[in-house]
TIDO-162599 format. One record per residue (C-alpha): residue in one letter; z, x, y. Coordinates in steps of 0.5 Angstrom, whole numbers. Each point is the difference from the previous one (the first is absolute). Example, Ala and Ser with C-alpha at 12.3 -4.5 7.8 and 13.67 -1.06 7.14 Angstrom:
TIDO-162599
  residu      z      x      y
       a     16     25     -9
       s     -2      2      7
This chain:
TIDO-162599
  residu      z      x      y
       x    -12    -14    -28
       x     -1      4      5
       x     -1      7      2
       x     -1      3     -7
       x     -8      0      0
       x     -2      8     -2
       x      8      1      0
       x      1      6     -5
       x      5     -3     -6
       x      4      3     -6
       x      2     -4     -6
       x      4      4     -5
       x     -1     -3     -7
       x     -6     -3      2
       x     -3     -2     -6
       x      3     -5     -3
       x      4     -6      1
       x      3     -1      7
       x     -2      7      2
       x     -8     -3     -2
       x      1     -7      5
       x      2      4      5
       x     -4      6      0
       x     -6     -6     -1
       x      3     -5      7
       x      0      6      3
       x     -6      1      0
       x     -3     -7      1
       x      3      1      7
       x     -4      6      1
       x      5      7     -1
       x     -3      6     -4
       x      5     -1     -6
       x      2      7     -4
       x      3     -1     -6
       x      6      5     -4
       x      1     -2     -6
       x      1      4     -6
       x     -6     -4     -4
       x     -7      1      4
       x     -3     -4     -5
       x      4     -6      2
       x     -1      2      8
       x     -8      0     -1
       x      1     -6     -4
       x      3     -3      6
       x     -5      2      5
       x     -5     -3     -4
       x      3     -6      2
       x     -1      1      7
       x     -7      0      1
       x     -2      4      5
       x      5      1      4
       x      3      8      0
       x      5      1     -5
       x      1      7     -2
       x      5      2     -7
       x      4      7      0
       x      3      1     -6
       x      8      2      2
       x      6      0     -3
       x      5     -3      6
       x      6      4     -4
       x     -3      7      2
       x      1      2      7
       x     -6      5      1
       x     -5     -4     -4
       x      2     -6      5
       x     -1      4      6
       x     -7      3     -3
       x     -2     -7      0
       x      2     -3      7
       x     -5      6      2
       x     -5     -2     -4
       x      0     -7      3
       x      1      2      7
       x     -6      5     -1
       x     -4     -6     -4
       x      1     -6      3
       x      4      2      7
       x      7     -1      2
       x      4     -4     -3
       x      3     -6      3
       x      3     -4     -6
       x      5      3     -6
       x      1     -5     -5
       x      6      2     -5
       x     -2     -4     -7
       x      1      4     -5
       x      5     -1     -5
       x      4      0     -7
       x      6     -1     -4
       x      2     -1     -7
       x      4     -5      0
       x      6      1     -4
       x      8     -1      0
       x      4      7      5
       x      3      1     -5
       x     -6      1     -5
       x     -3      5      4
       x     -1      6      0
       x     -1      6      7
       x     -8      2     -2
       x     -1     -8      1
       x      4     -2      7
       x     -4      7      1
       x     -7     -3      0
       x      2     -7      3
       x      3      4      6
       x     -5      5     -1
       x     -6     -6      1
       x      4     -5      4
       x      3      4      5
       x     -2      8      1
       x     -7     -4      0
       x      1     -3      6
       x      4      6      3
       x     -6      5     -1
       x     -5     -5      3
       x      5     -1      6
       x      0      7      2
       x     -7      1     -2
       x     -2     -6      4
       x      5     -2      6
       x     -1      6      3
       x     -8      0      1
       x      2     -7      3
       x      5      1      5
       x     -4      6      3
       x     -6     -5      1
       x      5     -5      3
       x      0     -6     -5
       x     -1     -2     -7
       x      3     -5     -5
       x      4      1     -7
       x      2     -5     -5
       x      5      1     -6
       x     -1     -6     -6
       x      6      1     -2
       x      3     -5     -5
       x      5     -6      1
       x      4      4     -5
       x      2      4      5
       x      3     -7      4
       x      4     -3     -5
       x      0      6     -7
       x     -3     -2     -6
       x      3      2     -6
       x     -4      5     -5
       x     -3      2      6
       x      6      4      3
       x     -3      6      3
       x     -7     -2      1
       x      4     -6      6
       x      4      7      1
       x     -7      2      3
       x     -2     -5      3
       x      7     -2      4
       x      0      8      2
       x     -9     -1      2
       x      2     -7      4
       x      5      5      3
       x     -4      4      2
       x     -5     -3      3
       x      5     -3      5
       x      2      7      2
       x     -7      3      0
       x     -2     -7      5
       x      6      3      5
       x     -2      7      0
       x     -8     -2      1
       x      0     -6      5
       x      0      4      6
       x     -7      3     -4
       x     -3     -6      0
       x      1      0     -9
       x      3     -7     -3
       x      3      0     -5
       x      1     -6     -6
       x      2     -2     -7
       x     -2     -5     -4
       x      3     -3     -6
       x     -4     -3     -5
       x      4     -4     -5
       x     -3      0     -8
       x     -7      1      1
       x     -6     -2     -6
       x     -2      7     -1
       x     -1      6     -5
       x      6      3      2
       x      4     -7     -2
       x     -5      0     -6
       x      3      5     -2
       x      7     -1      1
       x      1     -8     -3
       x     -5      3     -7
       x      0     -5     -4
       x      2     -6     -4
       x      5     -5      0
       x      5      5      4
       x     -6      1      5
       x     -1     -8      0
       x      8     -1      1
       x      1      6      6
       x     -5     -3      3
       x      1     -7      1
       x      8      3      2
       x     -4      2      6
       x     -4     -5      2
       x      6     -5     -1
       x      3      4      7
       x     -7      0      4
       x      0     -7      4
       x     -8      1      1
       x      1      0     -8
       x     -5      5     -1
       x     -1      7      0
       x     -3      4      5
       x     -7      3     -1
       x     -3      6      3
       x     -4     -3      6
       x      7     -4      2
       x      2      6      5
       x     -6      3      2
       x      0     -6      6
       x      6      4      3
       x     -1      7     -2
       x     -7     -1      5
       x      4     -3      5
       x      5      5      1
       x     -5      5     -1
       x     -5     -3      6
       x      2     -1      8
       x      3     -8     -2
       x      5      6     -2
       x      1      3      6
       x      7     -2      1
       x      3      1     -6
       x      4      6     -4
       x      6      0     -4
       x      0     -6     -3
       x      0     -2     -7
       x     -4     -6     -3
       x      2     -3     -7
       x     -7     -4     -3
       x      2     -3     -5
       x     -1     -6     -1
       x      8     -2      3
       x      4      3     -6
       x      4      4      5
       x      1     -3      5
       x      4      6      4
């Protein structure tokens, strides 16, 4: 891609997952990568993988506001400006609404959208008084079409994609692009996690894969390609737009 060599880049949640593949695609095309992520073990582990190029871990909790802020300082006294700020971290419980109670909608909303919101205003600023930069927001084909048992995290993500749109509008004129990518059902831990085990986990499982035309999951390295170009110069022209990857299950 171009125009990322040396480029500063934050990846929230950096560590594992789909966090992992695009802190590691974006390294490979040169960007100095600063990992936020709550488990620094896991971003050091990501920045084994990418051999010798500059990939720095802080260890942050995208939830608190001046904790975020504190960080961004650190990068950009670390590593420079930041040019790219991937919004990655996520988590959910899924369960029906109806089962749930307030402390869990707090830590789904806490991660997934006050994360973003804190890294914004910590970042967005810097970029416009510099005259450029690159945001992108994964948010979740949940978002698109509700997912049930997952409620208030596609409540989050609807309102990151939303967002994001507003964001675009206010900081064109700056030069900061703003987009969202969607992924759809992803091997990851976080997947992992929420399938569990056993026949259920079996049967749940191959429901999804009957819905995605691909007829396969996606893997972490799936949206790395287009993170890297909406990050680059091949992006330049490009705000406000929300892109499903996704293997065609939601064709919206």
């Amino acid at each position: 891609m171009k125009g990322l060599k040396d480029k500063v880049a934050i990846v929230t949640g950096g560590g594992q997952g789909i966090g992992r593949a695009l802190s590691l695609r974006l390294a490979e095309e040169g960007c100095k990568v600063a990992i936020f992520d709550l488990k620094p073990e896991a971003g050091e582990e990501t920045a084994a993988l990418a051999g010798d190029a500059i990939v720095k871990t802080y260890a942050v909790d995208v939830g608190d506001f001046d904790a975020v802020g504190s960080a961004v300082e650190a990068v950009e006294k670390d590593l420079g400006p930041v040019w790219v700020l991937v919004n990655n971290a996520g988590w959910d419980q899924p369960m029906p609404f109806l089962r749930s109670e307030p402390a869990l909608w707090d830590k789904i909303i806490r991660i997934n959208l006050y994360g973003p919101l804190n890294t914004h205003y910590a970042v967005a600023g810097r970029m416009a008084q510099r005259g450029g930069g690159r945001i992108i927001n994964i948010a979740s084909d949940a978002a698109r079409v509700g997912t049930s048992n997952e409620a208030v995290y596609s409540a989050c993500k609807g309102g990151l994609i939303s967002f994001t749109k507003s964001m675009a509008r206010e900081l064109a004129r700056k030069n900061v692009l703003l987009n969202a990518v969607c992924p759809g059902p992803t091997n990851t831990p976080m997947m992992q996690s929420v399938l569990g085990e056993g026949e259920q986990a079996v049967k749940w499982k191959d429901a999804m894969l009957r819905g995605i035309p691909l007829g396969r999951m996606g893997e972490p390295e799936d949206y790395a390609g287009i993170v890297a170009m909406l990050a680059s110069d091949d992006g330049a022209y490009i705000t406000g737009q929300t892109y499903s990857v996704s293997g065609g299950m939601n064709m919206v």
